[in-house]
BANU-715465 format. One record per residue (C-alpha): x, z negated, y; residue in three letters; residue number from 1. Coordinates in steps of 0.2 Angstrom, whole numbers, plus 5000, padded with zeros to 4 digits. Each point is the difference from the previous one (the first is absolute). Example, Ala and Ser with C-alpha at 12.3 -4.5 7.8 and 13.67 -1.06 7.14 Angstrom:
2
<xx:5062 | zz:4961 | yy:4978 | resn:ALA | resi:1>
<xx:5006 | zz:5003 | yy:5017 | resn:SER | resi:2>
// end
This chain:
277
<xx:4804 | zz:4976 | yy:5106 | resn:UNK | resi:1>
<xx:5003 | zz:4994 | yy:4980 | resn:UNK | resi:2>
<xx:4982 | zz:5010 | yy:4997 | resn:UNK | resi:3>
<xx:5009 | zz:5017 | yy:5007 | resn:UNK | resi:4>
<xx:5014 | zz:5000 | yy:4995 | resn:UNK | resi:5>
<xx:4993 | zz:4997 | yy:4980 | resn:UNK | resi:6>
<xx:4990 | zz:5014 | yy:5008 | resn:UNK | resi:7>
<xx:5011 | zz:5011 | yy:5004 | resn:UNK | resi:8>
<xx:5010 | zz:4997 | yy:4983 | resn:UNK | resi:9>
<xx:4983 | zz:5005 | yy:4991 | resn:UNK | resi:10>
<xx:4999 | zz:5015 | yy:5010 | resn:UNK | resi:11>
<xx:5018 | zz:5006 | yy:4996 | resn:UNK | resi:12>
<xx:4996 | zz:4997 | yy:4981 | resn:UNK | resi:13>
<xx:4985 | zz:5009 | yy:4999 | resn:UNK | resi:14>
<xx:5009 | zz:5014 | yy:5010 | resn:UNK | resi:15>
<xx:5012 | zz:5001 | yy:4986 | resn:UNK | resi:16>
<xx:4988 | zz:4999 | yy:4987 | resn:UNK | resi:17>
<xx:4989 | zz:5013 | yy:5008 | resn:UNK | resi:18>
<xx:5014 | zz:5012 | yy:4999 | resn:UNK | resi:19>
<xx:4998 | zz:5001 | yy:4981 | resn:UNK | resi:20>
<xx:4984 | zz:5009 | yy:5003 | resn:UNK | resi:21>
<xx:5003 | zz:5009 | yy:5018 | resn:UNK | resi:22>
<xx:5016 | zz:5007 | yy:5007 | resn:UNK | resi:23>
<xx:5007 | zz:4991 | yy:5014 | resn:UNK | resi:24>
<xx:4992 | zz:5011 | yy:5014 | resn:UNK | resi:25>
<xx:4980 | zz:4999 | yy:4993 | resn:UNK | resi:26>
<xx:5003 | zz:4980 | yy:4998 | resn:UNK | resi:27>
<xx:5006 | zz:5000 | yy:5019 | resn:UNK | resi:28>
<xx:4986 | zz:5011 | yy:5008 | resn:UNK | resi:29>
<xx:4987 | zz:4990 | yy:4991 | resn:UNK | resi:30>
<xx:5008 | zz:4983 | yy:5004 | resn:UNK | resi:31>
<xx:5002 | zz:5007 | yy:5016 | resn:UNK | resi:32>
<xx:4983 | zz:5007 | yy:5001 | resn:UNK | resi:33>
<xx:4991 | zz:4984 | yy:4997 | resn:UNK | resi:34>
<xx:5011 | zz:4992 | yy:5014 | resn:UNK | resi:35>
<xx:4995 | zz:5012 | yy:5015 | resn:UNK | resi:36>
<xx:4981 | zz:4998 | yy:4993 | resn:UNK | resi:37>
<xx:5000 | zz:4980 | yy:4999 | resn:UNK | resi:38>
<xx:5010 | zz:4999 | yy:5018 | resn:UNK | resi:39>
<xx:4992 | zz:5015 | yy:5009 | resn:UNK | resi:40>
<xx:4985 | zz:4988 | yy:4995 | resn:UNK | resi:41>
<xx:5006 | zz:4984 | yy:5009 | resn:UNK | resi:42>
<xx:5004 | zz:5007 | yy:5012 | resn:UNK | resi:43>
<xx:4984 | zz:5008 | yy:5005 | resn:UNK | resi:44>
<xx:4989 | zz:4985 | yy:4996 | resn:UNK | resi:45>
<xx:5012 | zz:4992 | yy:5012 | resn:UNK | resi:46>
<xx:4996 | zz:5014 | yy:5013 | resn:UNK | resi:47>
<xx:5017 | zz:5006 | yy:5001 | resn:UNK | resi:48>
<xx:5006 | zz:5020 | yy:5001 | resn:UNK | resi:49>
<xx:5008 | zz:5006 | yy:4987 | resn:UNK | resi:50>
<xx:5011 | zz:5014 | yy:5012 | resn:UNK | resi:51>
<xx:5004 | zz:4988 | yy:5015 | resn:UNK | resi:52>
<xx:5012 | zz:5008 | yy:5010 | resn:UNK | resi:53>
<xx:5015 | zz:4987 | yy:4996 | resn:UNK | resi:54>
<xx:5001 | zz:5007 | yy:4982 | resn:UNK | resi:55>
<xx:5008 | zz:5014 | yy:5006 | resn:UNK | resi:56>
<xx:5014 | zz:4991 | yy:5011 | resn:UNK | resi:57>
<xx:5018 | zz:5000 | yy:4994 | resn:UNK | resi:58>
<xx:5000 | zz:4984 | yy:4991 | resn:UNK | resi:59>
<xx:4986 | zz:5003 | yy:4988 | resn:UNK | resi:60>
<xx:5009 | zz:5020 | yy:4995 | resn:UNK | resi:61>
<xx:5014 | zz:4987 | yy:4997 | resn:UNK | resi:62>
<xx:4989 | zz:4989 | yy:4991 | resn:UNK | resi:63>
<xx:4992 | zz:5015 | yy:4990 | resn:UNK | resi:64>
<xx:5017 | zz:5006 | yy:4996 | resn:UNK | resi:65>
<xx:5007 | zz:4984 | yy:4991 | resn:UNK | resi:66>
<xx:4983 | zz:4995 | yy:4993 | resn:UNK | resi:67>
<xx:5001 | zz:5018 | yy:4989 | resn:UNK | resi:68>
<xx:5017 | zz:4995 | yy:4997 | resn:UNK | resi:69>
<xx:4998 | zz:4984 | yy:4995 | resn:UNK | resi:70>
<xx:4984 | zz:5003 | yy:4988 | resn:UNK | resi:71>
<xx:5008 | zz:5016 | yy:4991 | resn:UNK | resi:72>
<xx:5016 | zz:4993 | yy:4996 | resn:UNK | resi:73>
<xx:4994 | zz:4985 | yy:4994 | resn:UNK | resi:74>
<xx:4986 | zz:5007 | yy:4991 | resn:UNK | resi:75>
<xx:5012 | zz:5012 | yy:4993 | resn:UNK | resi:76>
<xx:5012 | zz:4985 | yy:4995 | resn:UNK | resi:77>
<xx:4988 | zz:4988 | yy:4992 | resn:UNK | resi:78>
<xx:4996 | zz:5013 | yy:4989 | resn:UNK | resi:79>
<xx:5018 | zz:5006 | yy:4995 | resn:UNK | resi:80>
<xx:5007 | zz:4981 | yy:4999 | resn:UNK | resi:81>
<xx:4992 | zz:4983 | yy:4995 | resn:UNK | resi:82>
<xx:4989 | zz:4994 | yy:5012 | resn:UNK | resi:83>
<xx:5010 | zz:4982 | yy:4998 | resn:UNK | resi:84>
<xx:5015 | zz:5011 | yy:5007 | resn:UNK | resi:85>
<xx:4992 | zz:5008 | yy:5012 | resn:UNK | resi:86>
<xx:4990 | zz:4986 | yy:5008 | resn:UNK | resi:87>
<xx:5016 | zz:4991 | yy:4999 | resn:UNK | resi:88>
<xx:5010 | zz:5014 | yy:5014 | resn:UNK | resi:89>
<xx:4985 | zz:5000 | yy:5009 | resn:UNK | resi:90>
<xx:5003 | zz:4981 | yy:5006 | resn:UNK | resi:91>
<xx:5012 | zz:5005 | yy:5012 | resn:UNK | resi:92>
<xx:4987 | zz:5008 | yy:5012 | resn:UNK | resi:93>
<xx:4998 | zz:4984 | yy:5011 | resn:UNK | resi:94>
<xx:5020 | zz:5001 | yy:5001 | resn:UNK | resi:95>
<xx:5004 | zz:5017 | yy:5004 | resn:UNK | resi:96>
<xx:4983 | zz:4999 | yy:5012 | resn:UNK | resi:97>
<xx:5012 | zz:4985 | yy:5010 | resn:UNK | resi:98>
<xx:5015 | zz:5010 | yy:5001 | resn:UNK | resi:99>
<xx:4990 | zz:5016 | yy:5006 | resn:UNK | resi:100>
<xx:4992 | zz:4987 | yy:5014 | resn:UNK | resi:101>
<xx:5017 | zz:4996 | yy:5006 | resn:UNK | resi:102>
<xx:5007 | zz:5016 | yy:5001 | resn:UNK | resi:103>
<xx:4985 | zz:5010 | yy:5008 | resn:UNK | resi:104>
<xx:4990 | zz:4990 | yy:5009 | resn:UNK | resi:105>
<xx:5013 | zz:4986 | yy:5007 | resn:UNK | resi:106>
<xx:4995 | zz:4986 | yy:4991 | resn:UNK | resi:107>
<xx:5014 | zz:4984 | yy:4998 | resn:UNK | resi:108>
<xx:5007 | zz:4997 | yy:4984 | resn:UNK | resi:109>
<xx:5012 | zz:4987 | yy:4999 | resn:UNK | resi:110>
<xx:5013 | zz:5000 | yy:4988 | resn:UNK | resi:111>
<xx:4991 | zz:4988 | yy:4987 | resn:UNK | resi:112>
<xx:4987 | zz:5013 | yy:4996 | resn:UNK | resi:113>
<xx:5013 | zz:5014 | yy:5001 | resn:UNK | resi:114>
<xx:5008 | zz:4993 | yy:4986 | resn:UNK | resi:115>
<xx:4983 | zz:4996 | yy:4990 | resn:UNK | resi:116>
<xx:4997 | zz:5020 | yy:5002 | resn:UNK | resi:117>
<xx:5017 | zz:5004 | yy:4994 | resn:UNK | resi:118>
<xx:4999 | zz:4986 | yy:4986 | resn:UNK | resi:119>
<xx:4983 | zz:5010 | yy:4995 | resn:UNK | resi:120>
<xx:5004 | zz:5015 | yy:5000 | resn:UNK | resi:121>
<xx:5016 | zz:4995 | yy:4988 | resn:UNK | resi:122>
<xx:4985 | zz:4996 | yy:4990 | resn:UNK | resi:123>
<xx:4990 | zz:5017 | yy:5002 | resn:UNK | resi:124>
<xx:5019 | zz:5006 | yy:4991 | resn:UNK | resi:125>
<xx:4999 | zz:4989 | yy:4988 | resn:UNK | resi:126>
<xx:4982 | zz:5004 | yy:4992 | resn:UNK | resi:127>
<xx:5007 | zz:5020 | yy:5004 | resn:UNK | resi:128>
<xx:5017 | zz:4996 | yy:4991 | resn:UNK | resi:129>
<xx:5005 | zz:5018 | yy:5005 | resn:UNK | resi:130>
<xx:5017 | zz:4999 | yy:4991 | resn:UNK | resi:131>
<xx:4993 | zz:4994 | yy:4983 | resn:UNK | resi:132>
<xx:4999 | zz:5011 | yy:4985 | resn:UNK | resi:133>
<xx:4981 | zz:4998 | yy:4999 | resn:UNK | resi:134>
<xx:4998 | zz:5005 | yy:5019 | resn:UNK | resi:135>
<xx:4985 | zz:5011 | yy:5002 | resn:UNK | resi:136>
<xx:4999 | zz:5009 | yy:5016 | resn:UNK | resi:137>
<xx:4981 | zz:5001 | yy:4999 | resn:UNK | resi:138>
<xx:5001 | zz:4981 | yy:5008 | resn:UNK | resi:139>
<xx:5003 | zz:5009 | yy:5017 | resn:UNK | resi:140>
<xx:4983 | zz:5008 | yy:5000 | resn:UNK | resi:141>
<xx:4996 | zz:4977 | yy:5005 | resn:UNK | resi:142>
<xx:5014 | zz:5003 | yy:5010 | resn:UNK | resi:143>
<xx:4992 | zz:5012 | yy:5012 | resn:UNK | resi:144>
<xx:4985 | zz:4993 | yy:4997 | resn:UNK | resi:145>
<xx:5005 | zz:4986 | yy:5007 | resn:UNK | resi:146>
<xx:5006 | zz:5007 | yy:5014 | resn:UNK | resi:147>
<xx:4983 | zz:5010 | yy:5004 | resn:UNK | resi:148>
<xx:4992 | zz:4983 | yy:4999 | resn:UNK | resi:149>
<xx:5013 | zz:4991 | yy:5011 | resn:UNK | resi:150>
<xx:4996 | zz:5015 | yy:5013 | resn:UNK | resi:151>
<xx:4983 | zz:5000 | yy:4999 | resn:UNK | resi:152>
<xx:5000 | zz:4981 | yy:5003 | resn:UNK | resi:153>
<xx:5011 | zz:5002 | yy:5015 | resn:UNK | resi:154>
<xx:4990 | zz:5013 | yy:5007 | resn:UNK | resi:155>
<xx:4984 | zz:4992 | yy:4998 | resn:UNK | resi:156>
<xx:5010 | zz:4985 | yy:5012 | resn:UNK | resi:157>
<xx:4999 | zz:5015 | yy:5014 | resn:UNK | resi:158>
<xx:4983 | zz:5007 | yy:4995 | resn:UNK | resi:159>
<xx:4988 | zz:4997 | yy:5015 | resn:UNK | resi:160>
<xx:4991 | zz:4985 | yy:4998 | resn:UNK | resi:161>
<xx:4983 | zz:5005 | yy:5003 | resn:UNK | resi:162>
<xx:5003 | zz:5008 | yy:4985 | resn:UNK | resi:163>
<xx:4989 | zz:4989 | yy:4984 | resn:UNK | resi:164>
<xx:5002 | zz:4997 | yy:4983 | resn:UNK | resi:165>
<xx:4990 | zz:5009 | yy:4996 | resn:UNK | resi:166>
<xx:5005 | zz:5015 | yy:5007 | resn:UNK | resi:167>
<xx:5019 | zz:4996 | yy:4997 | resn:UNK | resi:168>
<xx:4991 | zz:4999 | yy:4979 | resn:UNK | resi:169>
<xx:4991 | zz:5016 | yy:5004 | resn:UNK | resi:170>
<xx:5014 | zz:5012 | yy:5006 | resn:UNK | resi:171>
<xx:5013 | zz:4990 | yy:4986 | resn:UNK | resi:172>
<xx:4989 | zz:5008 | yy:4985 | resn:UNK | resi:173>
<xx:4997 | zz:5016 | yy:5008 | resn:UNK | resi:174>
<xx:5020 | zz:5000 | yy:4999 | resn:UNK | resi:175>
<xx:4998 | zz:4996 | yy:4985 | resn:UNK | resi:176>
<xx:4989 | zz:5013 | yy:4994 | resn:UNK | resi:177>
<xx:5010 | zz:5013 | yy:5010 | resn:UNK | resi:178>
<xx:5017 | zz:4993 | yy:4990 | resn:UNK | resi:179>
<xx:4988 | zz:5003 | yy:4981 | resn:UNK | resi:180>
<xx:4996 | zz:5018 | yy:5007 | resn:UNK | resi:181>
<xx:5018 | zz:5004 | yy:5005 | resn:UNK | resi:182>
<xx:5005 | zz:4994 | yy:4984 | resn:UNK | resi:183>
<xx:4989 | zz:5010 | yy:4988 | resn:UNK | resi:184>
<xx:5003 | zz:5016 | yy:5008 | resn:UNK | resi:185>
<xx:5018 | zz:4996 | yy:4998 | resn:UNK | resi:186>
<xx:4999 | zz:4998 | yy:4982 | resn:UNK | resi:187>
<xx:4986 | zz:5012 | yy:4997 | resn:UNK | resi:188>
<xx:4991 | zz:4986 | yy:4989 | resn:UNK | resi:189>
<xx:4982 | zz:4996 | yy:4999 | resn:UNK | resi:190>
<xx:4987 | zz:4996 | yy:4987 | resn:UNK | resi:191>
<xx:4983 | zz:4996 | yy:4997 | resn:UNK | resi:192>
<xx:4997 | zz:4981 | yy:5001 | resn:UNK | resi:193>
<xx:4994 | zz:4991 | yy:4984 | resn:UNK | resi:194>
<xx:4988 | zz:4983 | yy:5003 | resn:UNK | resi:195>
<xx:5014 | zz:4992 | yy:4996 | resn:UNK | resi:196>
<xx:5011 | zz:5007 | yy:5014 | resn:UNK | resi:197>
<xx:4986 | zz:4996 | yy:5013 | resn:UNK | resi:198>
<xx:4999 | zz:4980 | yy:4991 | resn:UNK | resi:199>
<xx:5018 | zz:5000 | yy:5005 | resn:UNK | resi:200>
<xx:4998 | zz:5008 | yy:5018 | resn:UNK | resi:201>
<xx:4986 | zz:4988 | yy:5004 | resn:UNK | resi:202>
<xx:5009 | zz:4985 | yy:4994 | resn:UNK | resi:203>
<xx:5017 | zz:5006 | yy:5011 | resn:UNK | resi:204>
<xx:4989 | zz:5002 | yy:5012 | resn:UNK | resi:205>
<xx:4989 | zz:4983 | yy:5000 | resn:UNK | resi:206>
<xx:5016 | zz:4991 | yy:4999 | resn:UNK | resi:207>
<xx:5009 | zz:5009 | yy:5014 | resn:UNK | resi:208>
<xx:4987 | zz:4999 | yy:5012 | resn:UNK | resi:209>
<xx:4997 | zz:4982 | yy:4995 | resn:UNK | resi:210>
<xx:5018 | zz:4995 | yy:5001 | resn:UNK | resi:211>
<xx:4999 | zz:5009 | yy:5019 | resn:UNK | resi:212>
<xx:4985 | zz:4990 | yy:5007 | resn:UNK | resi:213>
<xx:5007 | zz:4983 | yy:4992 | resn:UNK | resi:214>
<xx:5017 | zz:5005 | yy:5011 | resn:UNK | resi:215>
<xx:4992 | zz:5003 | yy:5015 | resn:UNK | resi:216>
<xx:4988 | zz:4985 | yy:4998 | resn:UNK | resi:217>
<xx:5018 | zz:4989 | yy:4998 | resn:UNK | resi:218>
<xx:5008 | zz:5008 | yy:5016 | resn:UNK | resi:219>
<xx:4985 | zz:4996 | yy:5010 | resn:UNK | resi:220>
<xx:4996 | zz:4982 | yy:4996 | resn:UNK | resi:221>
<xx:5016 | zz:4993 | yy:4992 | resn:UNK | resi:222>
<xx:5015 | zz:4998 | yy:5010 | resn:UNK | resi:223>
<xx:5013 | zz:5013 | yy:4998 | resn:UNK | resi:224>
<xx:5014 | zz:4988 | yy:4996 | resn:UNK | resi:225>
<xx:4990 | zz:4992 | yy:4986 | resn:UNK | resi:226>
<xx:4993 | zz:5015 | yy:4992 | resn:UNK | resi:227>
<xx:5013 | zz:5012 | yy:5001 | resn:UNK | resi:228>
<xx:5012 | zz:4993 | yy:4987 | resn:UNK | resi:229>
<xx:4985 | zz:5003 | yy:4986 | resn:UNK | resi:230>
<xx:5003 | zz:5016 | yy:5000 | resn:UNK | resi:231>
<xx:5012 | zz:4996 | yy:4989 | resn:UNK | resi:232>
<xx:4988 | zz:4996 | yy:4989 | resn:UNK | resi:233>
<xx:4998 | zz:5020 | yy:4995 | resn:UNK | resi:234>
<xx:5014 | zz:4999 | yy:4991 | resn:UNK | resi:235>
<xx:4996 | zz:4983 | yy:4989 | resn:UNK | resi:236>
<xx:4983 | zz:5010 | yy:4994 | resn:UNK | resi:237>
<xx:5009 | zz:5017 | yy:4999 | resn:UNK | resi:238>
<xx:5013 | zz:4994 | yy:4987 | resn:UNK | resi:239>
<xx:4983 | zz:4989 | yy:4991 | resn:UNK | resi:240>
<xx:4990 | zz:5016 | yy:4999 | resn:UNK | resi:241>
<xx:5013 | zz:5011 | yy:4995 | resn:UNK | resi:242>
<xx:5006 | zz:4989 | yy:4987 | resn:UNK | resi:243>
<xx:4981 | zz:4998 | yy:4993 | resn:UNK | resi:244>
<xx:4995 | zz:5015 | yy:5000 | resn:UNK | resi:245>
<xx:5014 | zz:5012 | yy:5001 | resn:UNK | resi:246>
<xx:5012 | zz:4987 | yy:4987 | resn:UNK | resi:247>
<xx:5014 | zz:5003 | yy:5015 | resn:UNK | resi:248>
<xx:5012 | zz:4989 | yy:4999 | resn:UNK | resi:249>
<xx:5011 | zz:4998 | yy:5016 | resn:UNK | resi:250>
<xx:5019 | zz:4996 | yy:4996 | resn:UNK | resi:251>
<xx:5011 | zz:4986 | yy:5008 | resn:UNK | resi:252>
<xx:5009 | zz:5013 | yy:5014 | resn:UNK | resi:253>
<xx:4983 | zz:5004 | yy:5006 | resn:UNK | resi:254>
<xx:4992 | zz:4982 | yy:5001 | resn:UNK | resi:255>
<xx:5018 | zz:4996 | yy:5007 | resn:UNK | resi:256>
<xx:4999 | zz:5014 | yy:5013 | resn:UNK | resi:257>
<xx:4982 | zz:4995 | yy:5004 | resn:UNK | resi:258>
<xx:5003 | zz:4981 | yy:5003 | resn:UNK | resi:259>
<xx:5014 | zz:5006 | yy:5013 | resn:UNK | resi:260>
<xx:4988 | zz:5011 | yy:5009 | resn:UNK | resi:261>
<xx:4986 | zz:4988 | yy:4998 | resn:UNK | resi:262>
<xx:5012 | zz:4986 | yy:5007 | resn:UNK | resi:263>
<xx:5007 | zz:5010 | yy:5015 | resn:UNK | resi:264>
<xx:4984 | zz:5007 | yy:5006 | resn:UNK | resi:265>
<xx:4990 | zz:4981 | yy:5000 | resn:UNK | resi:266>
<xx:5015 | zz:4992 | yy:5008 | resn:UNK | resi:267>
<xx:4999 | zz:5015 | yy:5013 | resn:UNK | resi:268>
<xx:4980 | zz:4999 | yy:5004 | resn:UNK | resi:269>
<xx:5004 | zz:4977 | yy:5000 | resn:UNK | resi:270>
<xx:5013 | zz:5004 | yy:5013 | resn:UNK | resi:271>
<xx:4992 | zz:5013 | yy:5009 | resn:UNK | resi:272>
<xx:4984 | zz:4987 | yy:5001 | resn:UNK | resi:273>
<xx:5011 | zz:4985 | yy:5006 | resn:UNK | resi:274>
<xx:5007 | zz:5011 | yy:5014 | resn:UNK | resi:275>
<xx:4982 | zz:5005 | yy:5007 | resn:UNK | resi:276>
<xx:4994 | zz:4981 | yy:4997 | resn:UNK | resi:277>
// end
């Protein structure tokens, strides 16, 4: 779980720094691109269809919906804000995806974890700060972001089951690619790639696609309760990566803000484990 999550932090990096050489749009259909081909692939040498008729059920056009949600906005933010910030918003998704649990599909919450939402969310203010002087509104672009990802995550909980990895992978970068198109013909930006923008698209792309299979792998043959609180990790390499290579450096109401959230959400998934022991 550690290996993606410093996978997925790589890939948000080399997102931004592709951006230097791409608009947002381009970097997002290539990245997005190199997703379908590698996924399309498993799932073909694992004899599965790549049009099985429960990709079109009402959970999956949910599941479609957030997923474009979730990649643009955050795409959108990571390249507006610092990565530290923006990684920082987005570790409230295991919270808000708790809440969202409760509410639609029935499942108890008692009032400990109830509070650790609210005490996390207090913490999602914090690192936002909307009421400073150096608010900048661009931060909401993680905030919807987040929200697309809690959807998607949520949706996937009622995406049919004989529904793979695979093909869950498959149909998430085809949104992907679909959310790059939308994007360019919005702003009405494209160029020719340099070599260096396909370096930077192949290296998002390795790492993405790496950091996807390494999740997967952990789900399948870790137990959840154990593996689960290293997604936290993401943050730890975000905030490295970004201070190496970008020379971000994070102030106190973010790391504040982010130990809250971080807190909240491992205190949730302990109590949530103990419950189901």
């Amino acid at each position: 779980m550690s290996a993606s999550m410093a996978g997925f932090a790589a890939e948000d990096l080399f997102l931004k720094k592709t951006t230097t050489y791409l608009p947002l749009g381009q970097s997002l259909i290539l990245f997005g691109l190199m997703g379908v081909l590698v996924f399309g692939l498993w799932a073909q040498l694992c004899g599965e269809t790549l049009v099985p008729r429960q990709a079109f059920e009402s959970a999956m056009r949910w599941r479609a919906l957030f997923e474009v949600t979730g990649r643009l906005f955050y795409a959108l933010a990571i390249v507006a804000i610092p990565l530290s910030l923006a990684s920082a918003i987005l570790q409230a998704t295991p919270l808000l995806v708790v809440a969202g649990a409760a509410l639609l599909f029935g499942e108890t919450v008692g009032w400990r974890r109830w509070s650790a939402i609210f005490i996390g969310f207090i913490g999602v203010l914090i690192i936002l700060r909307p009421t400073s002087q150096g608010f900048d509104p661009k931060v909401f672009l993680a905030v919807v972001g987040l929200i697309g990802f809690a959807g998607r995550d949520l949706a996937t909980r009622a995406a049919p089951r004989l529904l793979s990895d695979a093909q869950l992978g498959f149909y998430g970068f085809i949104m992907l690619t679909i959310a790059g198109v939308f994007l360019t013909l919005w702003t009405k930006s494209a160029v020719w790639p340099t070599p260096d923008a396909y370096v930077m698209c192949l290296l998002t792309g390795f790492f993405g696609i790496l950091a996807y299979f390494a999740l997967t792998r952990a789900m399948r043959t870790g137990a959840v309760s154990v593996v689960t609180p290293f997604r936290y990790t993401r943050l730890i390499f975000a905030i490295f990566l970004a201070t190496v290579f970008l020379h971000e450096r994070p102030n106190e109401w973010t790391l504040i803000g982010a130990a809250l959230v971080i807190g909240s959400g491992l205190y949730t998934l302990i109590r949530s484990a103990r419950l189901k022991a």
